[in-house]
Backbone bond lengths (Angstrom), bond angles and torsions (degrees), N, CA, C in turn:
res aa  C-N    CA-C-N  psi(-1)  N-CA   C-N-CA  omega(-1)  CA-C   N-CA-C  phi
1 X - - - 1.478 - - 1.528 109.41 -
2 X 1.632 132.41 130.08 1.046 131.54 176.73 1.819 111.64 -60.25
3 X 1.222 80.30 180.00 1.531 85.22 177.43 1.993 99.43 -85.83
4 X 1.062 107.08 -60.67 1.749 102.50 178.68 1.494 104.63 -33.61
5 X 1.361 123.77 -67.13 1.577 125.60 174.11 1.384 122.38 -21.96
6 X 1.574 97.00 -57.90 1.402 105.18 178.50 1.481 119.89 -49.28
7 X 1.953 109.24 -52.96 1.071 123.04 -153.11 2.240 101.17 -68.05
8 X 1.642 115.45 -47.02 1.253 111.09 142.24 1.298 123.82 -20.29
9 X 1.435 128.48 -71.67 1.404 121.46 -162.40 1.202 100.07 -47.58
10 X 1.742 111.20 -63.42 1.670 104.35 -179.42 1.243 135.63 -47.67
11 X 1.652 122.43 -29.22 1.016 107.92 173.18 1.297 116.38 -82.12
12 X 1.574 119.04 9.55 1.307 109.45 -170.31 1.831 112.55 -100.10
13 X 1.258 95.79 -10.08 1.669 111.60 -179.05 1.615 90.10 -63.25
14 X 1.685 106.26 127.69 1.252 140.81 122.98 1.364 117.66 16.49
15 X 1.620 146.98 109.87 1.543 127.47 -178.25 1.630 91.87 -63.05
16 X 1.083 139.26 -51.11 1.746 148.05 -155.43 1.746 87.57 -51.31
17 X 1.176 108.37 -66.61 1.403 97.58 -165.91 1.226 132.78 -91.06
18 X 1.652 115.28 17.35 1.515 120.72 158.33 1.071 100.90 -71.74
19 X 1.876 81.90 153.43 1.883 88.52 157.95 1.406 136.19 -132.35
20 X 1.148 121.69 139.69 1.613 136.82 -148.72 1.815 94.59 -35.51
21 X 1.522 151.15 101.93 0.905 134.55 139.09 1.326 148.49 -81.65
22 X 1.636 136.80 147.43 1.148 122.71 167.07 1.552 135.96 10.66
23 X 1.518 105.06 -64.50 1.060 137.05 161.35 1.662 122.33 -35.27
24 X 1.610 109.29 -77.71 1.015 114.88 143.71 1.609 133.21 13.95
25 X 1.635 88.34 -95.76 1.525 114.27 179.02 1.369 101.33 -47.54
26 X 1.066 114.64 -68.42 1.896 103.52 161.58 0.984 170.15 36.19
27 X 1.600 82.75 -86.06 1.233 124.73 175.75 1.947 102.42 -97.64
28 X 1.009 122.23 -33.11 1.582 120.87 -172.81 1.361 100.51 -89.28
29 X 1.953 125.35 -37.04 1.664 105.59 -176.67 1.040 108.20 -37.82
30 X 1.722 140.30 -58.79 1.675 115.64 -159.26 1.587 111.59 -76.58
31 X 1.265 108.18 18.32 1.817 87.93 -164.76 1.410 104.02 -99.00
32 X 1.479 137.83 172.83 1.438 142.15 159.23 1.541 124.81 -52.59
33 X 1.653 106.78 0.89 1.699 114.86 -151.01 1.693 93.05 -96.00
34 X 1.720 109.65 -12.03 1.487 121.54 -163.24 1.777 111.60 -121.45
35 X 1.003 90.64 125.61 2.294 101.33 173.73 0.849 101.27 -12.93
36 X 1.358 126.10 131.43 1.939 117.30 143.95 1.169 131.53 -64.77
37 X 1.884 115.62 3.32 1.194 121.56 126.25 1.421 125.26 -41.18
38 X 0.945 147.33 -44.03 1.209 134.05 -143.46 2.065 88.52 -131.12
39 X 0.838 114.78 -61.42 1.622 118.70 163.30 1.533 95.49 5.09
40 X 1.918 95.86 -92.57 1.678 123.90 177.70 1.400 136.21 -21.59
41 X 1.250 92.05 -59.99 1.571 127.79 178.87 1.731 116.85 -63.00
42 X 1.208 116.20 112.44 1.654 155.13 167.34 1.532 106.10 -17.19
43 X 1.661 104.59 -49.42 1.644 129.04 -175.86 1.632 98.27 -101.04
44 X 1.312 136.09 -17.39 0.958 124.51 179.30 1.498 131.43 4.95
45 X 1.155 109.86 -55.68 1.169 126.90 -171.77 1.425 120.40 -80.55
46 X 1.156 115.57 -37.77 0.747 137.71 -177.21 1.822 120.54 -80.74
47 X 1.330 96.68 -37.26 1.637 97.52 158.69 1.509 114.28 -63.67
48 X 1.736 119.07 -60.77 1.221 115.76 167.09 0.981 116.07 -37.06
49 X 1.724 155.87 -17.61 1.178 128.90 147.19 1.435 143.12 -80.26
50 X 1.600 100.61 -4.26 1.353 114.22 176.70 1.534 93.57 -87.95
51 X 1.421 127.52 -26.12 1.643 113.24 -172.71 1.696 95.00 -83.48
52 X 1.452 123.61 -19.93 1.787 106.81 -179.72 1.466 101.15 -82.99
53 X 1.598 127.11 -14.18 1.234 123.41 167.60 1.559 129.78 -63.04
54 X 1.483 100.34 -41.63 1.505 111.49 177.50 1.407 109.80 -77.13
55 X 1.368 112.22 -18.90 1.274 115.93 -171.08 1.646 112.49 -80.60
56 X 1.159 112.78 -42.87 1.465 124.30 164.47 1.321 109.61 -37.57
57 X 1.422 110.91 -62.41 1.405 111.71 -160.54 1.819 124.00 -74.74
58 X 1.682 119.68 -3.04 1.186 151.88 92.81 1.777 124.80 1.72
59 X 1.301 101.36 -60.28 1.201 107.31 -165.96 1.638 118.33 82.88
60 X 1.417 113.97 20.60 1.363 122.70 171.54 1.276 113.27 -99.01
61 X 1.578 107.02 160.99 1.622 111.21 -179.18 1.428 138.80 -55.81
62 X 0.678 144.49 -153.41 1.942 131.12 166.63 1.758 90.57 -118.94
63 X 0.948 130.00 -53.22 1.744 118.64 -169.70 1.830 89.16 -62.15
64 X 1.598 114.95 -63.62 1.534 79.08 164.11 1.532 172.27 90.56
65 X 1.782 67.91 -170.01 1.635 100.01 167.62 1.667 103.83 -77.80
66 X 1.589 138.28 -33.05 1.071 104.79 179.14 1.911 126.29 -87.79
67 X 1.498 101.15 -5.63 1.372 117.51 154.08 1.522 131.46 -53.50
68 X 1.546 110.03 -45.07 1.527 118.18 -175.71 1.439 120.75 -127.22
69 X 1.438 113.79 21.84 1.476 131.53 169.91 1.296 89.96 -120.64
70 X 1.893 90.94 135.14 1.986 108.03 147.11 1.300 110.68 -105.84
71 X 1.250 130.83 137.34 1.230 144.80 174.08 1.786 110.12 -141.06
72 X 1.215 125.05 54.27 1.128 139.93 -165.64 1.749 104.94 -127.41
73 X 1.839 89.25 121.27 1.762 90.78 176.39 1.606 129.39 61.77
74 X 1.743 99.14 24.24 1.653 90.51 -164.68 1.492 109.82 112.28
75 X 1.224 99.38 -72.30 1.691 121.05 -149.02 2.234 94.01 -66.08
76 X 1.433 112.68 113.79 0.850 96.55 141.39 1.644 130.28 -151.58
77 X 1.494 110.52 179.49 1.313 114.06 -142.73 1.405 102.53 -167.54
78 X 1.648 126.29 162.48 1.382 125.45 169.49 1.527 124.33 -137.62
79 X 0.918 130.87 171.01 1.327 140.15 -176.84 1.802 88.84 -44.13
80 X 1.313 104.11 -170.95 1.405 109.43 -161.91 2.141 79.05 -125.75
81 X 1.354 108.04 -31.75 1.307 115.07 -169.47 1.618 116.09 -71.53
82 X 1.612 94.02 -28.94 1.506 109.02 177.27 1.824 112.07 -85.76
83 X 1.054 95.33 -19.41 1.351 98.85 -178.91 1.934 103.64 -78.76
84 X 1.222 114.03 -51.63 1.478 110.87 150.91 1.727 152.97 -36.73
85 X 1.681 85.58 -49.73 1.659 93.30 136.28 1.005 173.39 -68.31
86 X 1.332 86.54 -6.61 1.845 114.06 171.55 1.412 103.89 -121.91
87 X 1.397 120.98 0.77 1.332 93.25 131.16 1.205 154.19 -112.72
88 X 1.327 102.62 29.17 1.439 138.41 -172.82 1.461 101.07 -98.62
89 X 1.466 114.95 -35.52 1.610 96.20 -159.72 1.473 100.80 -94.51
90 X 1.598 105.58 -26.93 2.048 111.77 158.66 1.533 114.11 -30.43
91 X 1.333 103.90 -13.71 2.269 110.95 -159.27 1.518 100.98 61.99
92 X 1.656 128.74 30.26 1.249 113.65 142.37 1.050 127.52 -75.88
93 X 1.750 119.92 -173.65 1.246 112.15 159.98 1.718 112.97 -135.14
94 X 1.313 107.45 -152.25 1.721 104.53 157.13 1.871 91.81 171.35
95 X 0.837 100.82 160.85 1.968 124.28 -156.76 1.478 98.64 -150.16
96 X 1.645 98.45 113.81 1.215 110.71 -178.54 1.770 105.31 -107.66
97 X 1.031 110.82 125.98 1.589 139.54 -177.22 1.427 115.15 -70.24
98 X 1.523 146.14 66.11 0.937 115.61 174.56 1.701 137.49 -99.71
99 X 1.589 100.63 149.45 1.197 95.05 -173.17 1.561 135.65 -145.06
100 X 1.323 144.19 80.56 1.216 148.77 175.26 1.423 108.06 77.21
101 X 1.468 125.57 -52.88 1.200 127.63 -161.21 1.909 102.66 -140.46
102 X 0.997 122.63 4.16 1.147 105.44 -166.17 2.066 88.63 -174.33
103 X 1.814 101.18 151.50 1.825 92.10 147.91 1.190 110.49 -143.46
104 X 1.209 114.72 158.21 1.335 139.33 173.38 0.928 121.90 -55.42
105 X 1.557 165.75 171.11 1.331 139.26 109.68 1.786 110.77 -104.91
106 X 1.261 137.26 177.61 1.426 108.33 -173.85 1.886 73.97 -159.31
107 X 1.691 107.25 132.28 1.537 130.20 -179.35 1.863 103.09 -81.74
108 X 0.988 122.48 130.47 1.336 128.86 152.16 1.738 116.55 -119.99
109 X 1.292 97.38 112.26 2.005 88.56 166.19 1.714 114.47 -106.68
110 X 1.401 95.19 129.80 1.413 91.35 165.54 1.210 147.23 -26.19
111 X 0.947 154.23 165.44 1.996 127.90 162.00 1.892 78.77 -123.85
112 X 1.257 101.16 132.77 1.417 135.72 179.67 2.012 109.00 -75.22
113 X 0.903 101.49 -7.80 1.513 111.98 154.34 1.733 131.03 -140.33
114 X 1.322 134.27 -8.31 1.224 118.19 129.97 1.543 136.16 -86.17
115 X 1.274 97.95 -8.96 1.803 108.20 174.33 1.445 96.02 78.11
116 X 1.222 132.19 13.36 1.639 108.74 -174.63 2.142 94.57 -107.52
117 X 1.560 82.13 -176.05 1.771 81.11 178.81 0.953 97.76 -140.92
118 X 1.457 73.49 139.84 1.693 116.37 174.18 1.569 132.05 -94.35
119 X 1.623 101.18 104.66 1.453 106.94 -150.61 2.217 95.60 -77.24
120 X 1.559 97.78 130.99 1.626 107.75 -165.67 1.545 106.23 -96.89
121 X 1.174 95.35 -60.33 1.430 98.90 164.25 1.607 119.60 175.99
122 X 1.747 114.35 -151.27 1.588 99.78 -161.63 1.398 82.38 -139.55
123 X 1.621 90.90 -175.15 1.663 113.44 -176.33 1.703 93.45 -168.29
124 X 1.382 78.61 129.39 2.413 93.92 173.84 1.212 102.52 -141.95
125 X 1.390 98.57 126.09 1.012 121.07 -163.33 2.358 116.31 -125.27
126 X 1.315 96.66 77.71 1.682 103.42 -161.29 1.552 118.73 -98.71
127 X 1.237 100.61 158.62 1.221 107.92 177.77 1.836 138.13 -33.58
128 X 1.727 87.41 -5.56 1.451 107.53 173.28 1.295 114.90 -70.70
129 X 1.831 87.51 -53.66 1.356 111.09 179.80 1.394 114.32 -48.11
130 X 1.048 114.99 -41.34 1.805 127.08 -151.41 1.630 101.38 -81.56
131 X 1.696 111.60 -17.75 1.108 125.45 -159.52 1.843 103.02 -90.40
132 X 1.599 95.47 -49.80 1.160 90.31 161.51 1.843 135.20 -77.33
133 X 1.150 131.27 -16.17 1.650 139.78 146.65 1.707 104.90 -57.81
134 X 1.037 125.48 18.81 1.578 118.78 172.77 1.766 97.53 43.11
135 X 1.263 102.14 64.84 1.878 89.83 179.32 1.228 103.56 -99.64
136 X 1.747 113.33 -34.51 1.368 125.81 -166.50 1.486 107.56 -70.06
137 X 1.539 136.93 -26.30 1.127 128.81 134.30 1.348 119.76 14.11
138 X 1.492 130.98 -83.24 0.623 148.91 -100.47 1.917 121.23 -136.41
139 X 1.923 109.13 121.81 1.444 75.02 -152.94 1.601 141.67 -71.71
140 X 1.139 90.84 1.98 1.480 96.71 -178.96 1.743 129.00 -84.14
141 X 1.157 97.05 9.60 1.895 122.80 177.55 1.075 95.53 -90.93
142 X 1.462 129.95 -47.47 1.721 125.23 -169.93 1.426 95.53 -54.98
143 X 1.770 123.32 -46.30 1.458 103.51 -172.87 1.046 120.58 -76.48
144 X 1.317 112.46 -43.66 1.843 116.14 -154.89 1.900 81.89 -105.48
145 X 0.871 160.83 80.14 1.607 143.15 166.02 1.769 89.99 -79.46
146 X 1.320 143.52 -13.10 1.625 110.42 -155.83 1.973 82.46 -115.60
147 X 1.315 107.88 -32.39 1.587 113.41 174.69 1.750 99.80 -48.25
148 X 1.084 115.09 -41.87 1.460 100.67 -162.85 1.699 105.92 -96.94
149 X 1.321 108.16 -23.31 1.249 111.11 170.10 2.019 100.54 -40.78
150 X 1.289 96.01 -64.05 1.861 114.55 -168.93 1.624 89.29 -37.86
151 X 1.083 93.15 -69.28 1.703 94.72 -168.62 1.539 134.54 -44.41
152 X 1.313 94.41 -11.22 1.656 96.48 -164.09 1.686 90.10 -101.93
153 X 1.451 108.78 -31.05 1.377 115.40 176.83 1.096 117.28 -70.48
154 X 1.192 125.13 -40.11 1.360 135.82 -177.00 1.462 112.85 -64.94
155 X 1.587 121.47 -38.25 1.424 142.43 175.73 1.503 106.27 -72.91
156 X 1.269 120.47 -14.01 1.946 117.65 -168.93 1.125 88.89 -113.85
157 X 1.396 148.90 -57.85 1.311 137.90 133.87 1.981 146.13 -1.74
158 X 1.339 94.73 -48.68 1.896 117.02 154.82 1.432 105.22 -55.26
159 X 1.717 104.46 -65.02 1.688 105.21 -168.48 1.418 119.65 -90.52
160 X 1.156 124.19 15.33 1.397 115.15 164.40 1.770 104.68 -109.19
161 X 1.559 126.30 -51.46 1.245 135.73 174.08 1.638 127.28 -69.12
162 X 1.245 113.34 -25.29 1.665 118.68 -163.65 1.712 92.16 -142.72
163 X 1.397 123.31 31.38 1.877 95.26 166.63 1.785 114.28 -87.43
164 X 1.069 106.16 10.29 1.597 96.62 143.54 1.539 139.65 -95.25
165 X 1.572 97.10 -7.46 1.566 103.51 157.74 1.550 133.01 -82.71
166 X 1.979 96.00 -0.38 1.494 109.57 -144.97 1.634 87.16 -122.19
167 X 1.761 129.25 -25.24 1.386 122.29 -173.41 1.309 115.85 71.68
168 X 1.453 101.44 28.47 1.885 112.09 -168.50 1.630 122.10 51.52
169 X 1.311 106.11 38.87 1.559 106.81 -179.91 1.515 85.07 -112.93
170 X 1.142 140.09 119.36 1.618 134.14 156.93 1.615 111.15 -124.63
171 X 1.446 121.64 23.10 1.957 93.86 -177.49 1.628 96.90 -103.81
172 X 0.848 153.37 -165.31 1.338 156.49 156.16 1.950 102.93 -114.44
173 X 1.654 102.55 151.75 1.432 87.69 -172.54 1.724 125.02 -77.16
174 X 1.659 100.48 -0.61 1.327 91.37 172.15 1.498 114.60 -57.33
175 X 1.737 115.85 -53.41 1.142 120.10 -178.58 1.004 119.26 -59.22
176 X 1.309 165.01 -23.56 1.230 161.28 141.24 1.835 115.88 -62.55
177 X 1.146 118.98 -6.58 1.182 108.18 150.74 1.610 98.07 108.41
178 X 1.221 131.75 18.59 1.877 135.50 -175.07 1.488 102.77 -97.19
179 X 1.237 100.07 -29.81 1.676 92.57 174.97 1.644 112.05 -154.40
180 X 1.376 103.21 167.01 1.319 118.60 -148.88 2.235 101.60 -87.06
181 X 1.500 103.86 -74.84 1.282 104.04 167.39 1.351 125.93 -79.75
182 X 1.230 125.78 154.01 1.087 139.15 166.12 1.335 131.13 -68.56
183 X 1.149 141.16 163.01 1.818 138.75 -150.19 1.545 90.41 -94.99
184 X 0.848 116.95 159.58 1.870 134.73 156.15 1.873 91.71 -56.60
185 X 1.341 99.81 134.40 2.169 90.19 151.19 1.169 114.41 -88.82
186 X 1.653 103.74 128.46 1.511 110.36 167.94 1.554 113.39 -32.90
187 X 1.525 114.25 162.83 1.228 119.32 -172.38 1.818 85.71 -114.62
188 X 1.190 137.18 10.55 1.605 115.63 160.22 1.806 112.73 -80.62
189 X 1.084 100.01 -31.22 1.599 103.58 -178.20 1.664 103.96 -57.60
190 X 1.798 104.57 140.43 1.281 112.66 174.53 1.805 121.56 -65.84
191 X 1.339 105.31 119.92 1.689 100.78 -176.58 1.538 113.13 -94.33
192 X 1.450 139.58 148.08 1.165 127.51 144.49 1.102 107.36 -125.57
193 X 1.549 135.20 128.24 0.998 142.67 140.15 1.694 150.85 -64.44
194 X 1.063 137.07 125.53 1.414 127.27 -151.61 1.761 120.68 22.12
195 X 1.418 128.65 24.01 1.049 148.23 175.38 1.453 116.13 99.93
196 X 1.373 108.70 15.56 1.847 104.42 164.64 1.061 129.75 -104.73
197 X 1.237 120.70 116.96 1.250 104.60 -173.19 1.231 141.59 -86.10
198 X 1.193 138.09 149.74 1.543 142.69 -124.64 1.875 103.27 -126.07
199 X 1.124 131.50 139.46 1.570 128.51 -167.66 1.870 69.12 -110.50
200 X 1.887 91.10 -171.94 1.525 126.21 -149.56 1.858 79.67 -88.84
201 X 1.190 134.20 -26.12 1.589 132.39 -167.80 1.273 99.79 -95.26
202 X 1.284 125.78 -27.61 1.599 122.06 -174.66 1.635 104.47 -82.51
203 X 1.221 128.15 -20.51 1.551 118.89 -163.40 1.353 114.89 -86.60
204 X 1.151 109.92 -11.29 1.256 88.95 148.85 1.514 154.79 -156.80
205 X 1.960 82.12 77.42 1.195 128.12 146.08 1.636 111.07 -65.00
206 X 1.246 101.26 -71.32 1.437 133.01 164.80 1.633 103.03 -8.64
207 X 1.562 108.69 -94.35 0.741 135.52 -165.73 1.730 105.15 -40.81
208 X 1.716 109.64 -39.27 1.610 108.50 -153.86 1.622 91.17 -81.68
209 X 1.569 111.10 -16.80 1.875 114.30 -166.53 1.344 116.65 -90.17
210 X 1.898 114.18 -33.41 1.254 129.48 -177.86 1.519 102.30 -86.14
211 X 1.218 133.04 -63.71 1.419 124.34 164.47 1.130 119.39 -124.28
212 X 1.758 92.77 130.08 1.987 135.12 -157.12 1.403 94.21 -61.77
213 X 1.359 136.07 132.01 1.634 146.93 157.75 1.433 87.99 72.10
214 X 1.404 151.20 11.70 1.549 119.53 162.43 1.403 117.08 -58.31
215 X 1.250 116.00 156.18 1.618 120.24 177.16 2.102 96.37 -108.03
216 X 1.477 97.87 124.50 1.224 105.60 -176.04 1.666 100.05 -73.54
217 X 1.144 101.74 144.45 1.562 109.05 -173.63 1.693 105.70 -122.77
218 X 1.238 95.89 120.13 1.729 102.17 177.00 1.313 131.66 -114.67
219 X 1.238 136.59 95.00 1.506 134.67 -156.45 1.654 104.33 -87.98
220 X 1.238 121.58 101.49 1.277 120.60 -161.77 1.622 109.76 -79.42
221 X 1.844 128.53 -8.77 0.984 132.91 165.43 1.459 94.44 -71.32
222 X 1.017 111.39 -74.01 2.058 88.54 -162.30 1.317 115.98 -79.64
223 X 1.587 118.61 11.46 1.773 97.19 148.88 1.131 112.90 -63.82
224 X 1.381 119.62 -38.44 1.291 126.07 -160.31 1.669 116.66 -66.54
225 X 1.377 97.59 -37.84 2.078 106.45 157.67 0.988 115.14 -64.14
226 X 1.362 138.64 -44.21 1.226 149.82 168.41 1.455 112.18 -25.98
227 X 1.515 105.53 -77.17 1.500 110.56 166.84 1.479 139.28 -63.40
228 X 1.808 104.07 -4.26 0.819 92.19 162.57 1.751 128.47 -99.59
């Protein structure tokens, strides 16, 4: 086969069935399509391949994994949203509790031969708490204090119940210090509020009443696991 031949074949492969190379990465550090984590950054590139690495082993995509993984300087960590999604697409779940001063989050795993769930356990995480982590410090607690409550719960919750859905990455980068605000909570996760409970159409109501200016975030691939 010539070399021109060759160079055809390649361009003739399928986007689905390439695969993310070296190269690649490359080619996307300078573009807008990539973090300004990784943009900025010296290793740039080179992190983006440790986040399509971790991401693999996940079973998540490489665009992604370099979207909702930090792997910068050491420090790593993931979206709070990605950490939700994988455990959603496991057919777990988790039900976040909220309440006046503090929320809950509460772990269910499937059982892989009756299909039902099996509630493991919880984590609450309150304004006490937040008081002692110097969170309240800080200005972005004055807005969101019950958003981040979720999050921190939701993250102590990932790494004790689901770090095989997680590849041992469980902090989110607020908590480790990469970024400043916290994510919107997806609207697939189960909500209860002051003890009512809330379906997949009510949350976000929820979401717009319990935390002020969040943007409800809806991942329409894993509703779609969800239901199934």
């Amino acid at each position: 086969m010539s070399e021109e031949l060759a160079a055809v074949d390649t361009l003739s492969v399928p986007l689905k069935d390439q695969e993310i190379t070296y190269k690649t990465l490359q080619v996307l550090h300078g573009t807008p399509t990539v973090p300004k984590r990784y943009r900025e950054s010296p290793t740039g590139v080179q992190d983006m391949l440790a986040a399509v690495l971790h991401g693999r082993e996940m079973g998540v995509g490489a665009m992604e994994s370099i979207d909702k993984l930090f792997l910068v300087n050491g420090q790593k960590s993931m979206f709070g949203t990605l950490m939700c999604a994988q455990i959603y697409r496991n057919h777990h779940k988790i039900k976040v509790v909220v309440k006046p001063k503090a929320v809950t989050v509460i772990a269910y795993r499937r059982d892989p031969w009756t299909h039902e769930f099996d509630e493991q356990g919880e984590w609450t995480f309150s304004d006490a708490d937040a008081k002692k982590a110097y969170l309240d410090s800080k200005d972005t607690y004055e807005e969101y204090p019950q958003l981040m409550w979720a999050w921190r719960a939701i993250s102590a919750v990932s790494r004790i119940y689901f770090a095989d859905c997680l590849a041992g990455i469980g902090y989110t980068p607020e908590e480790v210090g990469l970024v400043e605000h916290p994510e919107p909570l997806p609207d697939f996760v189960e909500l209860e509020v002051d003890g009512v409970d809330l379906d997949v159409q009510d949350a976000t109501v929820v979401v717009k009443d319990v935390f002020p200016e969040a943007e409800v975030v809806m991942d329409r691939e894993v509703e779609g696991m969800v239901q199934d």
